[in-house]
C-alpha positions, 0 to 999 in steps of 0.5 A: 292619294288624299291626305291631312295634317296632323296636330297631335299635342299642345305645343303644336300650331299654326298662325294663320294671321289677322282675322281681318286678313281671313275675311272676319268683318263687319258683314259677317264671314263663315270658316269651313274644315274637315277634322277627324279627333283622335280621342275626347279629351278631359279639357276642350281640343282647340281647333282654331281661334285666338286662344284668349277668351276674355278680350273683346275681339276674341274668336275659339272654335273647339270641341268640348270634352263631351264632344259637342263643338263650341264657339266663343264670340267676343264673350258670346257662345255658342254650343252644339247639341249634337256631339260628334264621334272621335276617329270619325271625320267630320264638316264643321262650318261657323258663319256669321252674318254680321247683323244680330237680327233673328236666329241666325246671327251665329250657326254651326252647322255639322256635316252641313246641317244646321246645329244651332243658332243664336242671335247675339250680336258681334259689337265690334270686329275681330282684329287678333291674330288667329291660330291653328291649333292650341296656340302660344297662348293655351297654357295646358288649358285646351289640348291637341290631337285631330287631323284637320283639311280643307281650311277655308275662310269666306268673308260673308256669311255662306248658305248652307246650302252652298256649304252642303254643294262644296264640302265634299270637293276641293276648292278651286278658283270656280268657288270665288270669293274666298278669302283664305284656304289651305287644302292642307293635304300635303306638305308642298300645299302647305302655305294658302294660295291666296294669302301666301306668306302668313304660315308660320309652323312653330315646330314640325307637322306630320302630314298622313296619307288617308285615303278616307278623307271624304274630300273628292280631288276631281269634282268633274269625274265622272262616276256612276248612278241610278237616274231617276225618271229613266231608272228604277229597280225592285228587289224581287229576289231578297224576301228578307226585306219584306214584314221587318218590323224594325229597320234603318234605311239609308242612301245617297242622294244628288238630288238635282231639283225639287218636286211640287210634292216631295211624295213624288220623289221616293228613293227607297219604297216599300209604301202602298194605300194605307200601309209601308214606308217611304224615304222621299228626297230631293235637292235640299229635302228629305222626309221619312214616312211610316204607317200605323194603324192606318195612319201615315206619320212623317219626319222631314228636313228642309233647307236650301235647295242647292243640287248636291251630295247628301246622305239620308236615313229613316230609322224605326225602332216601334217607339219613335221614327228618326231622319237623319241627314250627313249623320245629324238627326234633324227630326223625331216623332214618338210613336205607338202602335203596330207598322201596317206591312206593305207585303210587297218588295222594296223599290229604288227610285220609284213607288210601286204602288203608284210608279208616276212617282219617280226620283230625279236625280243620282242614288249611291250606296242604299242600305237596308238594316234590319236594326234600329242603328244608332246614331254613332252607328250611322255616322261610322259608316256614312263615308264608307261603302259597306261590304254585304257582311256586316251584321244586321244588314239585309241589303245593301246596293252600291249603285255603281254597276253602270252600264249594265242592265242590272243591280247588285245586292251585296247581302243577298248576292243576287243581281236586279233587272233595272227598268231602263239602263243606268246612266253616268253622272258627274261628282263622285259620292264621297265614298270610300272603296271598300277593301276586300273582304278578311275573314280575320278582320271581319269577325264581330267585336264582343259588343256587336254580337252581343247586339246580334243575339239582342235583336234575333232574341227581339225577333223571336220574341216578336214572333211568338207575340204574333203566334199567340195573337193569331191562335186567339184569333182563331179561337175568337173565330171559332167562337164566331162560327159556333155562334153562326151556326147557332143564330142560323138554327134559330133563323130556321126555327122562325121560318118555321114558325112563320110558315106555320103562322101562314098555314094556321087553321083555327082549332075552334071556328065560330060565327054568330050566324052560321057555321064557318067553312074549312079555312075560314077564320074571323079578322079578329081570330085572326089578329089575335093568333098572329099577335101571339106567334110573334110575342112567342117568337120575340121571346125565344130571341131574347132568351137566345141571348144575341144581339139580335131582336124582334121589332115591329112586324109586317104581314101582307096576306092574299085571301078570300073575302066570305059572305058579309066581310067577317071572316075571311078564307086563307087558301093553302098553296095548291089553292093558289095556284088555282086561284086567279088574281080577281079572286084574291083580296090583299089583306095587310097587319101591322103589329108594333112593338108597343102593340105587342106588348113590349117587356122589360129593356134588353141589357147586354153583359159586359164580356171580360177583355182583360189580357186582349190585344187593341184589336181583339178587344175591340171585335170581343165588345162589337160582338156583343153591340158595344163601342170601345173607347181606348184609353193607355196606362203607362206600366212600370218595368215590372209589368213590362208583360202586359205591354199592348193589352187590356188591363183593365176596363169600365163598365167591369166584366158582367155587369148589364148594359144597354146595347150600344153602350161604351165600354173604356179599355185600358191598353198598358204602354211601357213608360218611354222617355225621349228627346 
């Protein structure tokens, strides 16, 4: 049984002795604490300090009304940009660094991720007395009201990632040089083992059991997990995971060593060439890949190295991509477009498409939403197992299932082959047993199904969107075969022409000196027949309003030179065959364009794309011999209908242009803001 102390009012604090005395110096220090509020309050909750905030040695650590943490440094401070969630625990660390140098004189890092930082500079030390708590000296000021454990004073500034290796278990004397620290978990480990004496209650304390602490007892149980290089697992059988176009995945991660590439350490994976996604971790990094329009875009986390513990979800909602580490989101890019779907099953562990990337280390608890949680959503659940019921998941795999040969899904209720056995591994996720499951308990609240219905009315509206594309799709291509069917006919109706250009017969055969003979024809009589089948030829393209055209053109001929090298015979089929190739002379034409007679430029009309998608605006201008430059227009609310398709276009419809030509569509896009 885990517990924690609970202050809950003004009036109650502990005096935890000189900073001097808890490692605050002239080289920096770093204070570490699990604490769980029990609600924000209209003035700032005072967690630890001096609670005096104008002498120059002062130090404060609270959390300010709108749930952000703070610092005050010796008139200095420091605030969070992230807010934290009241009933929910939480890791806040402060370290110094005793220089002032750079951006990393003072941090506060949440649940083991930096925060903030700054570069002021601490003038002298602090000396006063410290509190836990309001403090004798809080005058209604600041208030009570958290649970707090594992207080822990270092003399010296701590990495973070040291903090991230350490958070989840209680010291011990491996962890050396430390200067101070209450376990605070019960009452008969009250008073710090290395400063005995200096605990001092002002009044009575409850000290609560809880089991959801996210503080391991024992860091060397063993526990159970998925070992990457030796295991993976793809999850054949839950078709729900495949073409989700929103969606939040999520694990736990040991990572025990970092790749060259971290695209080699894929932890949850349904990506392939160019299409899908990725969550990639390893030892003190993380990275969040999606594709669209072809294109691979990322968010990424990089921070010390340590092997440790850490959770790591990637969140899409089709306007921005999310990584988000212990709850904290440490990156977030805007996006546009529609996700490329890999149409392949989610892999644990291992890239399908390329399996030589493989994770090494241990995963616990994976997670699949079909929703864009929130943050707050995120970090309610982050020290929790899920139960498989909860709305909007579509998979979740404990990962404890070692030593068998197989993987459960908590949604789907089946169970996955694992390539090769699961192995153990030591330090406990700090997960929470989840009870069993009470169908009273488990009912959603109003504001979750109101989120339910949101999503199945999103989904639905998705899906008709898709339905309507792909019937304009088929009428484009429908149109595409009439169009097919009609250049075919006027392929044919050339051969013809072409075949009838060979076999021509001149209706009047003169020669100065004498009468020609049966197929006979002069080179010129010649030439001149065969300029006007073209000239027909090329007009009756034109007209036929295609893209297509008739240029230059080639003709090689077989023929019979006659008496005097005037005239020449054109034999008929049968004649060829007859004929040796001694007997034949090779007789080539070339007529040009300009020879022709070329008339006036071919211009292509403009077709109308409005209300087109991208894509079917793009292949609506290709068939016709123009190129398309996309260009996109933020819509207002009231035109929210129009959102990813054409609604306007320069050149406008009808007018005639030259084959080629650009043609500039606007793509209407909803106007978003984001942080």
């Amino acid at each position: 049984m885990s517990g924690a102390l609970h202050i809950g009012d003004d009036n109650q604090w502990v005096t935890l002795g000189s900073a001097p005395r808890l490692g605050f110096g002239t080289q920096g220090f770093t204070i570490e604490m699990w604490v769980r509020l029990d609600e924000l309050k209209s003035n700032s909750i005072h967690l630890l300090g001096s609670t005096n905030f104008t002498y120059p040695d002062s130090f404060n650590l609270l959390i300010g009304s709108d749930g952000k943490p703070w610092v005050g440094h010796e008139s200095n401070y420091l605030n969070a940009r992230k807010p934290v969630t009241a009933g929910h625990w939480f890791h806040l660390a402060y370290r110094y660094d005793g220089s002032g140098d750079g951006p990393n004189g003072g941090q506060l890092l949440i649940n083991g991720v930096i925060d903030v930082s700054s570069n002021f500079e601490m003038k002298g030390q602090v000396k006063a007395d410290l509190f836990l708590g309001p403090g004798p000296l809080a005058l209604g000021s600041v208030s009570g009201g958290f649970d707090i454990t594992e207080l822990r004073f270092w003399p010296g500034p701590r990495s973070d990632g040291k903090i991230r290796e350490q958070m989840f278990s209680r010291w011990d004397s491996r962890d050396r040089g430390i200067a101070a620290y209450w376990p605070l978990d019960s009452e008969n480990r009250f008073e710090s083992p290395m400063q005995s004496g200096v605990v001092v209650p002002s009044t009575e304390f409850g000290f609560i059991e809880d089991d959801s602490v996210p503080v391991d007892l024992d860091r060397d149980a063993v526990t159970q997990g998925l070992l990457k290089g030796e295991s993976s697992v793809t999850l054949d059988e839950n078709r729900d995971l495949i073409g989700l176009d929103i969606f939040t995945a999520e694990v736990w991660v040991f990572g025990d060593q970092k790749p060259d590439e971290l695209y080699n350490s894929p932890v949850l994976s349904q990506h392939g060439a160019p299409t899908g996604w990725e969550l990639r971790a390893a030892a003190g990094m993380a990275e969040f890949l999606i594709t669209i329009n072809g294109e691979h875009l990322t968010v990424g986390w990089s921070a010390d190295p340590t092997p440790g513990w850490f959770h790591v979800a990637g969140v899409y909602d089709k306007s921005q991509i999310r990584l988000v580490i212990n709850g904290i989101v440490v990156s977030r890019l805007s996006v546009t477009g529609e996700l490329a779907h890999y149409e392949r099953p989610v892999t644990v562990g291992r890239n399908r498409n390329w399996p030589a990337r493989a994770f090494q280390g241990a995963l616990a608890e994976a997670r699949i939403w079909k929703t864009a949680r929130t943050d707050a959503q995120i970090w309610s659940q982050l020290f929790t197992r899920a139960g498989g019921n909860e709305p909007g998941l579509v998979a979740v795999l404990p990962l404890d299932d070692w030593p068998t040969g197989s993987v459960r899904d908590l949604v789907s209720e089946t169970s996955h082959p694992v390539d090769n056995p699961l192995a153990s591994v030591r330090r406990a996720p700090p997960l929470e047993a989840i009870a069993d499951a009470d169908p009273e308990t488990n009912e959603p609240t109003e504001t979750e199904q109101l989120e339910n219905l949101r999503t199945e009315r999103i989904e639905l509206l998705r899906r008709v969107e898709r339905a309507e594309i792909l019937l304009g799709e088929m009428d484009e291509l429908e149109e595409l075969a009439e169009k097919g069917r009609q250049a075919q006919s006027e392929v044919q109706e050339l051969r013809t022409q072409v075949a009838e250009l060979q076999n021509a017969q001149p209706d009047e055969i003169t020669s100065p000196d004498r009468e020609l003979e049966p197929g006979e024809t002069t080179l010129q009589s010649l030439i001149n027949q065969t300029r006007a089948q073209i000239e027909a030829a090329r007009v009756a393209v034109n007209q036929g309003g295609g893209v297509y055209r008739l240029r230059d053109v080639t003709m090689d001929l077989r023929v019979i030179p006659a008496a005097g090298g005037e005239t020449v015979i054109i034999p008929d089929r049968k004649e060829l065959v007859d004929l040796s190739g001694g007997e034949l002379s090779h007789l080539r034409l070339d007529f040009s364009s300009t020879d022709i007679g070329q008339a006036e430029p071919v211009l292509v009309k403009v077709p109308d794309v409005s209300g087109y998608t991208q894509v079917l605006a793009r292949r609506k201008l290709s068939e016709v011999g123009l190129l398309t430059e996309v260009m996109l227009e933020a819509l207002s609310e009231d035109r929210k209908s129009q959102a990813r398709r054409v609604v306007d276009q320069l050149p406008q419809a009808g007018t005639d242009v030259s084959p080629q030509s650009t043609v500039t569509i606007f793509v209407g896009r909803l106007a978003t803001s984001s942080t």
